[in-house]
FIMIMI-743986 format. One record per residue: x, y, z of N, C-alpha, C, O in turn. Coordinates in steps of 0.05 Angstrom, whole numbers, padded with zeros to 5 digits, always signed. Example, Ala and Ser with C-alpha at 12.3 -4.5 7.8 and 13.67 -1.06 7.14 Angstrom:
! FIMIMI-743986
+00264-00114+00156+00246-00090+00156+00264-00066+00156+00285-00066+00169+00257-00045+00142+00273-00021+00143+00258+00001+00157+00268+00023+00161
//
This chain:
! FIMIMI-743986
+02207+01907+01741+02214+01918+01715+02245+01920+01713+02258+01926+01733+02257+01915+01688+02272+01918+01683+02296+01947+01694+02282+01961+01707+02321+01957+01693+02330+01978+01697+02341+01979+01664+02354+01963+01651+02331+02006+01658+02338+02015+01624+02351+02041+01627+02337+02061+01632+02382+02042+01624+02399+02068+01620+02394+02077+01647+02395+02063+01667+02387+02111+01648+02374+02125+01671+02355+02122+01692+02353+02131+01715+02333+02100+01669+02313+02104+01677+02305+02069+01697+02300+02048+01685+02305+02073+01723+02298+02062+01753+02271+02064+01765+02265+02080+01783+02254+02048+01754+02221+02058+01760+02218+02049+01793+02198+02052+01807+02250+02034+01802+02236+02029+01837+02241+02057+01850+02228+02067+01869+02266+02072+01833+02269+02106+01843+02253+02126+01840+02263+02147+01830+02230+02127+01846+02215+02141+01836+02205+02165+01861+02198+02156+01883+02205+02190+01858+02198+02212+01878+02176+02224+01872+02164+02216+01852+02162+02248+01889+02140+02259+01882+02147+02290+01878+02160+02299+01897+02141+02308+01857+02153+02325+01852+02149+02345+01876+02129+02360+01878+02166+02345+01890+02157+02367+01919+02139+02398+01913+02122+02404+01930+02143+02414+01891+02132+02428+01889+02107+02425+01890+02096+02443+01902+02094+02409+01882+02062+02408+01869+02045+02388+01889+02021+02384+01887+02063+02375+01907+02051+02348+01920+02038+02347+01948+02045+02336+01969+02015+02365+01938+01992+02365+01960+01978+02356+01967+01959+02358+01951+01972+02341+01993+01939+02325+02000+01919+02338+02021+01924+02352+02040+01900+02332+02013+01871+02335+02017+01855+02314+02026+01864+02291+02022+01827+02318+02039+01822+02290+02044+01801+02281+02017+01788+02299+02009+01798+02261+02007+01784+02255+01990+01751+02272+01998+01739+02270+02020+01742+02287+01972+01712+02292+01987+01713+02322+01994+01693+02335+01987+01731+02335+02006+01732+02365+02021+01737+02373+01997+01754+02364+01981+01717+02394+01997+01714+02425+01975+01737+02440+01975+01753+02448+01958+01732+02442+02010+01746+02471+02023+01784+02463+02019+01801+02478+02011+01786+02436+02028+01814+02423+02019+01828+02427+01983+01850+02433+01973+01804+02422+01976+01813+02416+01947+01824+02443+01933+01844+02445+01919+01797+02471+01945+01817+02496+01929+01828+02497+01944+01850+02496+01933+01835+02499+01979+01866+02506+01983+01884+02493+01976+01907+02502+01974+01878+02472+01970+01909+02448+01956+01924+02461+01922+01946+02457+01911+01895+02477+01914+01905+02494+01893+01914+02521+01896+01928+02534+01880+01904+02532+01923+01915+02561+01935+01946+02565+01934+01958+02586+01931+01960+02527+01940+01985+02534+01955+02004+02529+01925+02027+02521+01927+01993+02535+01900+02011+02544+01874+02007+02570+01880+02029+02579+01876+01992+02591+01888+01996+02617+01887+02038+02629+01888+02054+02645+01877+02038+02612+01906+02071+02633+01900+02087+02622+01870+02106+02632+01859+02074+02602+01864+02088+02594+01846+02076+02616+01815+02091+02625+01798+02048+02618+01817+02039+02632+01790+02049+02661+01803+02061+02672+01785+02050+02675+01823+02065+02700+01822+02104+02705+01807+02115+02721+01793+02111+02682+01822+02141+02684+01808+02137+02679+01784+02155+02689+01771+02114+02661+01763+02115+02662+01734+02109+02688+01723+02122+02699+01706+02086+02698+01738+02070+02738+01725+02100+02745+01732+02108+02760+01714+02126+02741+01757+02144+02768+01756+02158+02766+01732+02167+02782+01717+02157+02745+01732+02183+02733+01705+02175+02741+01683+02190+02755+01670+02150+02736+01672+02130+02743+01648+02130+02773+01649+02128+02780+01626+02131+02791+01662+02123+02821+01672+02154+02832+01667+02157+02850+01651+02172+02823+01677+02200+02827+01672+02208+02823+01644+02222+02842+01635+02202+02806+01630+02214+02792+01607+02199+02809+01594+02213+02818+01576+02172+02823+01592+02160+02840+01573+02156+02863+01583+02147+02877+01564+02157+02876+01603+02160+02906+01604+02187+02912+01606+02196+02927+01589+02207+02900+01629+02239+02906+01628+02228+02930+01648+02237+02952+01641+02216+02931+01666+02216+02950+01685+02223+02942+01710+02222+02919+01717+02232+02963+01727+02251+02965+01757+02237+02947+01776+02243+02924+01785+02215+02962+01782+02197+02949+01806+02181+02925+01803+02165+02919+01821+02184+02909+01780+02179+02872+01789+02204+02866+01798+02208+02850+01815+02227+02882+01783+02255+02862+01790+02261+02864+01812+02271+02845+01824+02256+02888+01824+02263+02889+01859+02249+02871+01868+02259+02853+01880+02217+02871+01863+02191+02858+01883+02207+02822+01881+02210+02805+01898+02215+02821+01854+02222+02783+01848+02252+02778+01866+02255+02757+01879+02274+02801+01863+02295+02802+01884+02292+02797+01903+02302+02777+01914+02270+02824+01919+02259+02811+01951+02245+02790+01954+02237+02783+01976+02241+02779+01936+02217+02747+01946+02241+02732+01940+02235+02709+01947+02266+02732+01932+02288+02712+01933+02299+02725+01953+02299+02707+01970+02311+02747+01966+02324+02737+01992+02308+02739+02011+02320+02741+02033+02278+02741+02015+02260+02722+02029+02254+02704+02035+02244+02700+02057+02257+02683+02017+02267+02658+02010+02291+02654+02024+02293+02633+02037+02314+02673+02025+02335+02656+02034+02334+02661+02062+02344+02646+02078+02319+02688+02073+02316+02687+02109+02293+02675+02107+02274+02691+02105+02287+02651+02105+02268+02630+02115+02277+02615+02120+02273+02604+02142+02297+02606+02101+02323+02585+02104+02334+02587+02130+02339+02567+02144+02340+02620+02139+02356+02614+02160+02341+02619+02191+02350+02618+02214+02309+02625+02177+02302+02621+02203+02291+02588+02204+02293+02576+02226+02286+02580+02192+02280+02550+02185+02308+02541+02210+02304+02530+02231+02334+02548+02199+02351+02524+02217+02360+02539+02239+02375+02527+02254+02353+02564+02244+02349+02579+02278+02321+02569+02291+02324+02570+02316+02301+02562+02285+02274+02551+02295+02275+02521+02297+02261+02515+02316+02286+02499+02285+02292+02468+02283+02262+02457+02291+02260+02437+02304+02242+02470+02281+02207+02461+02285+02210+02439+02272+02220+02444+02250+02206+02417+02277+02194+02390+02265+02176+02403+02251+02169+02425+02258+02159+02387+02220+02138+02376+02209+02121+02369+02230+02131+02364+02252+02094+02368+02225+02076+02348+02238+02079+02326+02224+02089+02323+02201+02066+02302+02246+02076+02269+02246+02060+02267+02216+02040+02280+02209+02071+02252+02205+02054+02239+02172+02058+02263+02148+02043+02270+02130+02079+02270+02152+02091+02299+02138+02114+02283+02113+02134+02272+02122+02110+02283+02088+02123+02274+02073+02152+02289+02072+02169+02278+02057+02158+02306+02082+02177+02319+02074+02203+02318+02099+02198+02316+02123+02225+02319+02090+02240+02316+02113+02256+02341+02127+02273+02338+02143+02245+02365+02116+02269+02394+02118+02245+02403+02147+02224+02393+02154+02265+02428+02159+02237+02444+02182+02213+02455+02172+02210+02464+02149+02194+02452+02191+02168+02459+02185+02166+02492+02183+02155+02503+02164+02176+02505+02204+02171+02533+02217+02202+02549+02203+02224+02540+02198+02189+02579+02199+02173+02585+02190+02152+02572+02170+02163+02550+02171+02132+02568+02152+02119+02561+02132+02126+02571+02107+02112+02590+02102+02143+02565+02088+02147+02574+02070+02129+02592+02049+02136+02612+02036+02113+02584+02050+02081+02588+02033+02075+02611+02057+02098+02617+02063+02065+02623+02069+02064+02626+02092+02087+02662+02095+02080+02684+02103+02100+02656+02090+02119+02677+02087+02121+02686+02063+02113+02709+02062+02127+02678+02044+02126+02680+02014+02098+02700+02016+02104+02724+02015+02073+02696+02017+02054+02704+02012+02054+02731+02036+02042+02753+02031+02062+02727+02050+02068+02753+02079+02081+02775+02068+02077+02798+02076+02103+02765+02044+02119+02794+02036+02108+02805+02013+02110+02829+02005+02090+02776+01997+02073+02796+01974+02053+02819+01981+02051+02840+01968+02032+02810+02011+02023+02823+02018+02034+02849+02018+02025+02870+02009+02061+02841+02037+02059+02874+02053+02065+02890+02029+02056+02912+02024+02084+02874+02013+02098+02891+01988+02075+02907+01972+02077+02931+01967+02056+02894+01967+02029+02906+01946+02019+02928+01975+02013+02950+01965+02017+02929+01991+02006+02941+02012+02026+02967+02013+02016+02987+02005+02054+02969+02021+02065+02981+02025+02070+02999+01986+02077+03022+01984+02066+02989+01975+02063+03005+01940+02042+03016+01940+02043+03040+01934+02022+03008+01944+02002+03021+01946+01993+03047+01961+01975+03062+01952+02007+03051+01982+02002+03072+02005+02013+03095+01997+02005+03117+02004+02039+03090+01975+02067+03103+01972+02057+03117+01938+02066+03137+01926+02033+03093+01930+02026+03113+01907+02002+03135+01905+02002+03155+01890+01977+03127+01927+01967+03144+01941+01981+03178+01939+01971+03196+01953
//
């Protein structure tokens, strides 16, 4: 095909966010392949929850899940864990991003909870 303006159809990427496999056939694959948007529909509810209440405690809870995000980063390049082999992605594996992300929503809803008790 042709190259038109911007658009390079031999350049073409897979949108990293969303680009999960499963094996053709597995149940159990298929909803976790949809499990691993969970961090993504929580940062939309904080955003959505922020933007229409304007209250304190999503903006903290959405704060700490960003510099959670960024000590992953830095344990990511203090750990230098390879991917496993056939891993589309080229950054460190360890910690698990998904994996952590979901570790601080936990504790966070856990630790609110105890405190409103």
């Amino acid at each position: 095909l042709p190259r038109i303006g911007w658009f390079d159809p031999l350049m073409k990427r897979a949108l990293a966010l969303t680009f999960v496999q499963y094996n053709d056939g597995d149940t159990v694959g298929h909803v976790l392949a949809y499990m691993t948007l969970l961090p993504v529909c929580l940062v939309v509810g904080y955003v959505t929850v922020i933007l229409f209440r304007r209250e304190l405690h999503p903006i903290t809870t959405l704060v700490g899940q960003g510099l959670n995000e960024l000590l992953n980063g830095v344990f990511k390049n203090m750990a230098r864990e390879d991917r496993p082999p056939g891993s589309d992605k080229d950054d460190f594996g360890m910690p698990s991003n998904h994996a952590q992300f979901m570790g601080f929503f936990v504790a966070y809803v856990v630790a609110f909870l105890l405190v409103q008790r």
